[in-house]
N, C-alpha and C positions, 0 to 999 in steps of 0.2 A: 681409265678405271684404275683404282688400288685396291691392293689384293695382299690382304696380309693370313697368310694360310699356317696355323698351327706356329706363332710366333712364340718361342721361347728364349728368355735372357736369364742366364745366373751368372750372379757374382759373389763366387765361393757357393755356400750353401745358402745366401739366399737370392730367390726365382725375381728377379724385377719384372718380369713379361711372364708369363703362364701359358705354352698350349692357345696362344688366342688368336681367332679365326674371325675376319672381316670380309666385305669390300663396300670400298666407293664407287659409285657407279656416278655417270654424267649428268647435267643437266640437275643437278639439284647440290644444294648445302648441306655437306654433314657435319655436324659438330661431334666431336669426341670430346669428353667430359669424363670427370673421375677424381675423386681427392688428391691431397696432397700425396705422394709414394705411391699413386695408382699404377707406373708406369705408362702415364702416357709420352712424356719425352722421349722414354727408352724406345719406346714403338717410333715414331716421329722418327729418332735418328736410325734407326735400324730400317725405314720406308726410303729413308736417303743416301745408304749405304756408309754414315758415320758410326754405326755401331754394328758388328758383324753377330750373326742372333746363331747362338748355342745351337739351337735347330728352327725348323721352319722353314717358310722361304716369304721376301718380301718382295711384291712385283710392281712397276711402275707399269703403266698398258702393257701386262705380258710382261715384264724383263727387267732382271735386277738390275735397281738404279746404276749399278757398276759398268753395265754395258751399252750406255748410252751414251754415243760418243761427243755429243754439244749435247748435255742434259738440259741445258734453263730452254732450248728449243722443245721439251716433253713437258718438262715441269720446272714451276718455279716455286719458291720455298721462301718464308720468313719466320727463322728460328730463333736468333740471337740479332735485336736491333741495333748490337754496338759492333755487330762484328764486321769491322773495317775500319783503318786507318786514318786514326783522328788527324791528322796533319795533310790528307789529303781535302780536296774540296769534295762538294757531293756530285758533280761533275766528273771529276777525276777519278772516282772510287767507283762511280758506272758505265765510263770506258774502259777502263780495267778489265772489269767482268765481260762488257759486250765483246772485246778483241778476245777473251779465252774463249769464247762460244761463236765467234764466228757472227758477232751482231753489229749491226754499222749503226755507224756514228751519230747519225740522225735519229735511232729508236732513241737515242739517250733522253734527248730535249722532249722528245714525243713523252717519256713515261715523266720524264721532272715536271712536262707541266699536269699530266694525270694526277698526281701525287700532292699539287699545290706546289711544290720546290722551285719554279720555274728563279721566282727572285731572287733566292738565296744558293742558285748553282753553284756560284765563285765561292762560296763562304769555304773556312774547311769544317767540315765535318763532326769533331772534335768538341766544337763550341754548340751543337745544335743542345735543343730543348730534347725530352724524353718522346716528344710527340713527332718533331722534328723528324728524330733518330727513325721512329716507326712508320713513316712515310716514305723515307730513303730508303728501308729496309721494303719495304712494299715494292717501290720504285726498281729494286734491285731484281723482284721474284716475277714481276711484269714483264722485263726487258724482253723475252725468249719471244713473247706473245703464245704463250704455251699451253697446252689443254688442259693442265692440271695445275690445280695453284694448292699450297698445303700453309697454314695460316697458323703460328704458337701464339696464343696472347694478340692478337693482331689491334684490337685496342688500348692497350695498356697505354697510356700517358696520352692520350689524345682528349682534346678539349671535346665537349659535345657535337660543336659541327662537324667534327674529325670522325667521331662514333659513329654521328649518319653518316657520313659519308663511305666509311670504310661497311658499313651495312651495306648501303645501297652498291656498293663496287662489286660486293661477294654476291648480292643477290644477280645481278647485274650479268656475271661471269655466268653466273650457273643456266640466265636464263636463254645464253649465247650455246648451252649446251657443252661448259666447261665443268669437269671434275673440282670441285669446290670443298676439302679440307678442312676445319678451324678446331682449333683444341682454345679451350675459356673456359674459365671461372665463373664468367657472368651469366647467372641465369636468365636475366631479361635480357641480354642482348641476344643468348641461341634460342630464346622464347619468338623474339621480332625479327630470328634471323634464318634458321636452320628449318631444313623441309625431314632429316633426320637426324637417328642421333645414336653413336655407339656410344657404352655408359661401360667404363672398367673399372673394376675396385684391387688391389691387390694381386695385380698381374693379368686378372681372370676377368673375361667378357662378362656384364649383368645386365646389358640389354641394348640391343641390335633392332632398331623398328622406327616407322615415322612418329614424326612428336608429336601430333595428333594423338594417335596408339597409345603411346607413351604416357602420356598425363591423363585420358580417361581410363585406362587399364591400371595404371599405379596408385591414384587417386580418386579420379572420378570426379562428378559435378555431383551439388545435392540443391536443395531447396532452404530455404532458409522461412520459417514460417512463424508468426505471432497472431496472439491473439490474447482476449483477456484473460487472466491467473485462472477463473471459475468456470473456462469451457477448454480449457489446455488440454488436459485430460481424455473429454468428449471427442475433440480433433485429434489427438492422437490414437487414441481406437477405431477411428472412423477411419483412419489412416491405415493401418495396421490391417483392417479387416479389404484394403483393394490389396491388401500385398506391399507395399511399401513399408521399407526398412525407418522407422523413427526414434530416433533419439533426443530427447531433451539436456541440453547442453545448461551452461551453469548461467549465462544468463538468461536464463528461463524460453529461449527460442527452440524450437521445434527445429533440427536438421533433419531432413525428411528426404531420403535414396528411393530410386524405385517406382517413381511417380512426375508427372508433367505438371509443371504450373495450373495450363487452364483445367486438369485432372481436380488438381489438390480446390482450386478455386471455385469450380461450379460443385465439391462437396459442399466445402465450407456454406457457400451461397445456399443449396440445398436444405442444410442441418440450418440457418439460419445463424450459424457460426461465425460474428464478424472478423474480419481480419485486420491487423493493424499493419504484420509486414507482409506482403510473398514476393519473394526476390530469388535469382538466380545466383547461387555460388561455383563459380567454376575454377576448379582449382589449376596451380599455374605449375610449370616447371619447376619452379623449385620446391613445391611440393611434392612433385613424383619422384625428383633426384632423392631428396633428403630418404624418402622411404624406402629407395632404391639400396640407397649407398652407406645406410643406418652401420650395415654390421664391416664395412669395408674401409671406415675410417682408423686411418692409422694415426693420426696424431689430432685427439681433441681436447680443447682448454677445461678449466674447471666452471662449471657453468655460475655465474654469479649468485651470490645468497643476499 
């Protein structure tokens, strides 16, 4: 489990982490999510003991990451995919790490072939691709076989087969009953990926809850309904009077809250009201982020005219 309890960062006068209060609990994918200067790095390196947090306390199962004495045997981490010595091979730069943690020589080959590396172990390191680089670094946070894995960006530069793959590895961990971590930008990957989800804006927690939760509670699903111009009217009062919230959108479609398909359908059928659409809209992730995170962006472009 990770337990970030009352986690505060400033630097000078201003707060990069705010007062913010988590946990990861096992057996499932959390994604943390949050714009650009959300502070989620800041948190990330302060869960890893590379940034020491103004107050709060940050715990790895129980205990600052400080005190764990072969840490990649508790948890393994993938922060920074370049960080290691481009003149070593990728071989070389994961026995490195398994001799400081007490890991033999054989996980090495075990995680390079996990990771696809297996062919290019001799390579150095240095010359890999962007995708490359995020495999090795993968490769790196596996070594321990550790019950918590914490994941920055963990698709960044990976071709498609890479995305599933590195999807299915995290659902994969989690469903081993490991503590499963990912901080992304991509909404559809923590849509097909994460079972929850912390949401930071500007240091300060805006929501802590499964993604389920999350996207019907910030969003919601509606109905989407047509019919001809000269009974619009008639089905939206008909509508209106079971309780269901209607609004008529600009192309003349009925978005209709508050009501069940076969609800909305056997009116219609009823009034002899034909229909031309009734469809399901269910809104996605990145709908309930954007509404989420509206007032908590700190740096947005001018929107095009």
């Amino acid at each position: 489990m990770i337990e970030a309890i009352g986690l505060t960062k400033r630097y000078g006068e201003k707060a990069a982490v705010n007062d913010l209060s988590f946990t990861v609990r096992a057996g499932q994918v959390t994604g943390f999510l949050g714009p650009n200067g959300a502070g989620k790095s800041t948190t990330l390196r302060m869960l890893l003991g590379l940034d020491r947090p103004t107050s709060g306390t940050a715990l790895i199962d129980g205990r600052p990451y400080a005190s764990l004495t072969r840490p990649l045997h508790t948890v393994g981490a993938l922060l920074d995919a370049s960080a290691f010595h481009p003149g070593r091979s990728a071989r070389s730069h994961l026995r490195a790490i398994a001799l400081s943690n007490g890991i033999g020589a054989a996980r090495v080959d075990t995680v390079l072939d996990e990771v696809g590396l297996s062919s290019v172990a001799g390579r150095r390191a240095g010359g890999f691709s962007l995708g490359m680089k995020q495999r090795l670094g993968i490769a790196a946070a596996l070594l321990g076989d550790p019950q918590l894995l914490i994941f920055d960006e963990p698709v960044n530069g990976l071709d498609p087969e890479g995305v599933h793959w590195i999807r299915t590895l995290m659902r994969d961990l989690a469903a081993r009953g490991r503590t499963v971590f990912v901080s992304s930008h991509l909404m559809s990957e923590m849509q097909y990926t994460a079972d929850h989800l912390v949401i930071v804006g500007r240091g300060r927690l805006i929501a802590d809850k499964p993604l389920s939760d999350l996207i019907d509670s910030a969003a919601g699903t509606h109905l989407t309904i047509r019919t001809l111009p000269a009974r619009r009217g008639e089905l939206a009062a008909a509508l209106e009077a079971l309780d269901a919230r209607v609004e008529t959108r600009a192309d003349d479609a009925l978005a209709v809250r508050g009501t069940t398909p076969q609800e909305a359908g056997l009116l219609a059928h009823h009034r002899g009201i034909p229909l031309t659409e009734l469809s399901i809209q269910r809104s996605t992730l990145e709908d309930a982020y954007m509404a989420l995170t509206d007032d908590a962006v700190e740096y947005r472009a001018k929107e095009a005219v």
